[in-house]
ZAMARGU-4260 file (C-alpha; in steps of 0.2 Angstrom, whole numbers, plus 5000, padded with zeros to 4 digits):
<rodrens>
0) 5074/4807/4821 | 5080/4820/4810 | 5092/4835/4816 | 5077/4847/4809 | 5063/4839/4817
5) 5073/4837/4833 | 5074/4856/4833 | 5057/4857/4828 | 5052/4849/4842 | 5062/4860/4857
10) 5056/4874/4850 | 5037/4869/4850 | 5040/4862/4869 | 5049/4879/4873 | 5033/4886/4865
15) 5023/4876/4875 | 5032/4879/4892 | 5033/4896/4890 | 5015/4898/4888 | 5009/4887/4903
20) 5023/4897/4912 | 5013/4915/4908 | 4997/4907/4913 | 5003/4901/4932 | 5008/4919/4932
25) 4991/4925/4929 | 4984/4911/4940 | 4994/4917/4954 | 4990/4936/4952 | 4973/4933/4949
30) 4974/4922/4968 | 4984/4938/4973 | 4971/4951/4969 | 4957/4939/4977 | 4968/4937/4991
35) 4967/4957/4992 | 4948/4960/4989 | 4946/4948/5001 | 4955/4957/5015 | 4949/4976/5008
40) 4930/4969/5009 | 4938/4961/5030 | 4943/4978/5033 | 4925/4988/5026 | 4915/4976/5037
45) 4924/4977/5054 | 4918/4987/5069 | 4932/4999/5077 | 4937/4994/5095 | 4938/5013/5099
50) 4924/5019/5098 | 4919/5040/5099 | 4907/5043/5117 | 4890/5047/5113 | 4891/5064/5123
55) 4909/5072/5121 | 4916/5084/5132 | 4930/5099/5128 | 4943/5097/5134 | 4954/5111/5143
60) 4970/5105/5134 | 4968/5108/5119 | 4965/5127/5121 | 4979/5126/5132 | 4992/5118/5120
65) 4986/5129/5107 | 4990/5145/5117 | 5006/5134/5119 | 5013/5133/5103 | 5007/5151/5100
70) 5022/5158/5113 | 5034/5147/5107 | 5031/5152/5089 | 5034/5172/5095 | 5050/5166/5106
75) 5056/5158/5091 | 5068/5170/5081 | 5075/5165/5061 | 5091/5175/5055 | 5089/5180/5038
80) 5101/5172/5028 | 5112/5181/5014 | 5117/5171/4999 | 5135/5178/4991
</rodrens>
């Protein structure tokens, strides 16, 4: 075996390895985004545990929170700040 073909050869094999490197990449991220579909289409087709009452009532405590923040916002006082 010639020095030349010798070379010749490592590079074909780094040729060759190289390419079957990029396609176990694209193996893997192909399993990756099937991974991912699979788990998107889990989540589309599963029922919530909480669930909203057929007949809702109002509750007091919202009105009452909202008047809430409404007097601390007046209480609340900001300084004007003077830039030099």
């Amino acid at each position: 075996m010639t020095f030349g073909s010798l070379t010749q050869f490592v590079i074909y094999a780094v040729m060759v390895g190289t390419a079957a490197a990029a396609l176990a990449e694209m193996l893997g991220e192909v399993q990756r985004a099937a991974g991912a579909m699979e788990r998107l289409i889990e989540l589309r087709n599963a029922t919530p545990a909480i669930v909203a009452p057929p007949n809702p009532i109002q509750s007091a405590g919202a009105e009452s929170a909202a008047s809430a923040i409404r007097e601390v916002r007046s209480v609340i006082h900001r300084d004007p700040i003077n830039m030099p």
